[in-house]
N, C-alpha and C positions, 0 to 999 in steps of 0.2 A: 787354812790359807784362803781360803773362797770365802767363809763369813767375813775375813777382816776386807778382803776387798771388796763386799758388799756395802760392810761397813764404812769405808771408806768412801764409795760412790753415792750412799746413803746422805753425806755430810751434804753434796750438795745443794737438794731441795730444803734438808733442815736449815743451810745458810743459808738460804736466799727467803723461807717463808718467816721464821725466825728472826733474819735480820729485818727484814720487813716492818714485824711487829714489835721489833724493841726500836726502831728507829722512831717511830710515830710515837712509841709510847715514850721515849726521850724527849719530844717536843712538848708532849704534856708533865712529862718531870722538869722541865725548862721552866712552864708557868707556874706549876706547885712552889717553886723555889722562889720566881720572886715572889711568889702570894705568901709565903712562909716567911720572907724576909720582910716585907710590911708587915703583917702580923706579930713578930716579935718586935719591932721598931714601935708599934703601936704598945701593946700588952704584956713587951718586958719576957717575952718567955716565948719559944719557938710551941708552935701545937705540934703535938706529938702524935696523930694520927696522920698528918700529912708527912712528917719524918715519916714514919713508918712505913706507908707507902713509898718514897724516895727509898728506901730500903730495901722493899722486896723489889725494885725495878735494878738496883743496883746486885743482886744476888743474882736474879735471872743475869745479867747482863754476864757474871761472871762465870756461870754455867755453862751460858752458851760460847766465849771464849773459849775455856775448858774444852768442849768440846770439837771446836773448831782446830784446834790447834793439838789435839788426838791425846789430850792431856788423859781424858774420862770418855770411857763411850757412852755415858748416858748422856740421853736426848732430853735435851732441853723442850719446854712447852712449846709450842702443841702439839709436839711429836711425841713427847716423853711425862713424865709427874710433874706438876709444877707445885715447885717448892718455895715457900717463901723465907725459909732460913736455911742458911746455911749449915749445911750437916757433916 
């Protein structure tokens, strides 16, 4: 009972530094996107390293849900493993 409410008390500073860093890094997922949609408007074909990246920002993003919502208690980056596929 005391770890879970640790656990639980735990959520806060993970949400707050956590949210932090996926919100910033959302605004640079914002310009990969339009840079990716020129890019394929141009050459016919999206680049698939910038997908990719869009990808692990979008996995993190779901991890950290997960856990805010006590779906998983594993801690998302930089509290926890960061993972960039989904396992």
């Amino acid at each position: 009972m005391k770890k879970e409410k640790s656990e639980a008390l735990m959520r806060i500073p993970v949400g707050i530094v956590s949210g932090i860093v996926l919100g910033v890094w959302a605004h640079l997922i914002a310009v990969f996107v339009v840079i990716n949609i020129i890019y394929t408007l141009v050459k016919g074909k999206p680049d698939k390293e910038i997908a990719e990246f869009c990808n692990i920002w979008k996995v993190q993003l779901s991890k950290y849900v997960e856990y805010m919502i006590f779906v998983s208690n594993t801690r998302t980056w930089p509290f926890g493993k960061f993972k960039d596929k989904k396992s």
